[in-house]
Every structure is written in C-alpha cells, then in structure tokens.
C-alpha positions in Angstrom: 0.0 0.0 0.0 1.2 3.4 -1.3 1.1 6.1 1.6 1.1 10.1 0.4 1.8 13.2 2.5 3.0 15.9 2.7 6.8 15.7 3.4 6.9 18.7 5.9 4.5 18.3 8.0 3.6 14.5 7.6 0.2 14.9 6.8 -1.5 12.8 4.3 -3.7 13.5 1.7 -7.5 13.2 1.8 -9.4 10.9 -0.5 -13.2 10.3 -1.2 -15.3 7.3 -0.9 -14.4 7.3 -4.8 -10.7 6.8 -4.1 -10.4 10.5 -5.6 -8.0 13.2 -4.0 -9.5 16.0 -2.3 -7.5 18.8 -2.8 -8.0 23.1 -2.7 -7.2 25.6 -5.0 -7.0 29.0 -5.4 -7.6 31.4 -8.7 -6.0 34.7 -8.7 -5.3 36.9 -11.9 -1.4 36.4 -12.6 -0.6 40.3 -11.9 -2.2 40.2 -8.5 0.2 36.5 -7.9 3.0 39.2 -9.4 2.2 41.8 -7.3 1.9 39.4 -4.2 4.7 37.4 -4.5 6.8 38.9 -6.6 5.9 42.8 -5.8 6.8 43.8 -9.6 3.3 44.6 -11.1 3.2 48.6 -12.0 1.0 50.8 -13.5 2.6 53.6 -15.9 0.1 56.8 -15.6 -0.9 59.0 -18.3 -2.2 62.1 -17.5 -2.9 64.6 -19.9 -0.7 63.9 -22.5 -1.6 66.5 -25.2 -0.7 65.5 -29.2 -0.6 68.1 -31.5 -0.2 65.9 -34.9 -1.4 62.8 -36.6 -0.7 59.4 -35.6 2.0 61.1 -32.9 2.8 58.6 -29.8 1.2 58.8 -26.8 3.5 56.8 -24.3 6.1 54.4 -25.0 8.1 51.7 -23.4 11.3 50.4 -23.7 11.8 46.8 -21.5 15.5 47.0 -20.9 14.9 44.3 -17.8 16.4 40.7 -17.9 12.3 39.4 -17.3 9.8 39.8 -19.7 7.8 42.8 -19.4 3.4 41.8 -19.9 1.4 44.7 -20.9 -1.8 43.1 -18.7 -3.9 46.8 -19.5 -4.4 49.7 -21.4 -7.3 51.9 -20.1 -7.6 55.4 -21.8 -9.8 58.5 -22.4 -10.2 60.8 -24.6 -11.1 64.9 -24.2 -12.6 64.7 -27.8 -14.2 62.3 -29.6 -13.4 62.0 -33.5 -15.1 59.7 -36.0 -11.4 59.3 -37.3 -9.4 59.2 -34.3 -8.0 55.7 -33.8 -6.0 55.2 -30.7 -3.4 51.4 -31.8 -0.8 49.6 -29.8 2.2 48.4 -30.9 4.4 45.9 -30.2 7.7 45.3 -31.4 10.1 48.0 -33.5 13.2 49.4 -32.6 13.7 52.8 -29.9 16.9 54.6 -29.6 16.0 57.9 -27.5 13.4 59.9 -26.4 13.3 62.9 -28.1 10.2 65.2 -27.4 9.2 62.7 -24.4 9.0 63.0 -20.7 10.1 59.8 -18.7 7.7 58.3 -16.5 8.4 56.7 -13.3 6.1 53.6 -13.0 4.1 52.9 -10.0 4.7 50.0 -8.4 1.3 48.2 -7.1 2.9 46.8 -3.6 3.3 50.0 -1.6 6.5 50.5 -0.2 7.9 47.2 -1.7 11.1 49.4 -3.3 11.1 47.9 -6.6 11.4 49.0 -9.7 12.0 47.8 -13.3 15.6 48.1 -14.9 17.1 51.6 -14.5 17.9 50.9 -18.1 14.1 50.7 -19.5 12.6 53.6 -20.7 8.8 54.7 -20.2 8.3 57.6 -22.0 4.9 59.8 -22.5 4.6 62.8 -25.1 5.2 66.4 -24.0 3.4 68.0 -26.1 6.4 69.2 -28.1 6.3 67.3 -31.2 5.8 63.3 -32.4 8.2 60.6 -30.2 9.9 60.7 -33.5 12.5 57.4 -32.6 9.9 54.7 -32.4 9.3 52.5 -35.7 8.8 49.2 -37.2 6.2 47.5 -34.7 2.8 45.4 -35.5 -0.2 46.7 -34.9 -1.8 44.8 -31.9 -4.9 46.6 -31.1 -6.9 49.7 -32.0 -10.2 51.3 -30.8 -12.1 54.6 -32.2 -13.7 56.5 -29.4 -17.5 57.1 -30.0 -17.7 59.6 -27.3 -15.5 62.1 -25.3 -16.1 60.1 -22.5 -15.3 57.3 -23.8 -13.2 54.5 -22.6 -10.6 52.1 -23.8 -10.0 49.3 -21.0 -8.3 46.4 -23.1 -7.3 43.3 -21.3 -4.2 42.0 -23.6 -1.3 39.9 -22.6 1.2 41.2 -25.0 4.9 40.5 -24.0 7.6 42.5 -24.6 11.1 41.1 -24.2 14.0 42.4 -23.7 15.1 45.0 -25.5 11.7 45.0 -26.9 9.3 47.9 -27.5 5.7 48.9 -26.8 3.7 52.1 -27.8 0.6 54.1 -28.2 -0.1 56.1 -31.1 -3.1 58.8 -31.0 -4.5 59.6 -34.8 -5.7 62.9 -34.9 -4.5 66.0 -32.1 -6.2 65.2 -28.9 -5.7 65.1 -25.1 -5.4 61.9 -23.7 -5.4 60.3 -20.0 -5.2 56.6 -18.6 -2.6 54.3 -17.8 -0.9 50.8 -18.9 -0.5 47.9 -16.3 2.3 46.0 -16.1 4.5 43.2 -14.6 8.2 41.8 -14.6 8.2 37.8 -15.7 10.7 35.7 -15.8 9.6 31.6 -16.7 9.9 29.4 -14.2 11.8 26.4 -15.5 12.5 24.3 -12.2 9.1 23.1 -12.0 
C-alpha cells in the first residue's frame, strides 16, 4: 500500500469514498500572484498627454529588464471624440531615445515594496512638443475609435515585450489623452 503526504508536516492527503484526492485551490489573476509574490506589477500613468499631430505617440516603453515585461492593460480616455481618431498599440520596433518625451516613473502596485524595473528601460509619455519621432517598425496589436468624449478604452491583452523590446501608443488625430498601462516583470519558471 502506497502512503502520500505531505513531506513537511507528515500529513496525508485526503481521498473520497471514490478513491479521488480531495484537494483546494485558489484562482487569482497572474498580476495580482505578481504583485503578491513577486511585488513587480506597475501601472505607468498618463495624464494629460496633449498630441498636437497625426498618428503622434502617446506613451512608449522600452523593456531593458532581464524578465519579460506583460502589458496586462491599457485603459484610456479621450477629451474629444473624433469619427477618425484611432487610438493602436504596438508591439515590437526598434527605440533609440526619447526625443520630445517625458520619462515616466512607474508605480509599483505593492506599496513601499522598493522595486522598480531596470534603471535601463525607458517609459516615456509625449510632452506636447512634437511626435516621439525614434519609435518605428512595430505590428499593430490593437486599436479602438472613441465614440464619445467620455469614452473608454480598457483592453485586457497579454502582450509580451522582451528584452530590449518595444511597446507604444499612437493617437491619430491632435487630442488630449489620460489613462494608464498595467504591467509586470516575468521571468519563466523552468524548475518546475
């Protein structure tokens, strides 16, 4: 007869008149695991980030970090509503400075946890003074035309961005835009 427990605390496990295990689990969205266990989910804010030309970008990240970085968000509004103005993310492309951009400093979820993502990445939101004019080559990975001024763009999306890898957010016609992109650090656990 084959006896299972638990080899810390000796405890075996529970079975059902059907000779089934009995066991518990619980579900959790994988940034709230990150942000528990790992305290490196963030949130990049965008606050009134004014575009003054066509297809300009919004905000943009660079993931200089060893981990993968997963875009788990985007939620944005607009201050006008245009029947021609697309909002797209990109993934992918090349960046090489950030010329007419502010950095951001991302928020990191876990108060006072001290963490932060590579000193080396770059999150970068428009200033108003021009187009992010270093950011090219990506895919298109997701649009969305605002129907109304106070409309809202929350898109759930998984995206990864590797290192050295780059993500962005155009605008399509001059506008003033607010929201924010959620975030967290990965790295694959092989040893399991």
């Amino acid at each position: 007869m084959t006896i299972i427990q638990d080899p810390v605390k000796g405890t075996g496990a529970k079975v059902n008149d059907q000779q089934q295990f009995e066991t518990f689990a619980t579900a959790q969205p994988v940034q709230t695991y990150a942000n528990l266990n790992r305290k490196n989910a963030f949130t990049m804010d965008l606050d009134n980030v004014v575009i003054d030309g066509d297809t300009y970008i919004i905000a943009a990240i660079k993931n200089a970090d060893d981990e993968e970085l997963v875009i788990t968000s985007i939620t944005m509004w607009v201050a006008t509503a245009k029947s021609d103005g697309w909002l797209e993310a990109y993934v992918g492309g090349t960046y090489t400075n950030d010329s007419n951009g502010t950095v951001v400093t991302p928020t990191n979820l876990h108060a006072g946890s001290g963490i932060a993502p590579s000193s080396s990445s770059l999150f970068i939101k428009n200033d108003g003074a021009g187009n992010i004019t270093t950011v090219s080559g990506a895919s298109v990975a997701g649009r969305w035309l605002p129907s109304a001024a106070a409309g809202k763009w929350e898109k759930s999306t998984g995206w990864v961005i590797p290192k050295n890898g780059v993500f962005y957010i155009t605008g399509a016609k001059d506008n003033t835009y607010r929201g924010y992109i959620s975030f967290y650090l990965h790295t694959f656990d092989t040893s399991v």
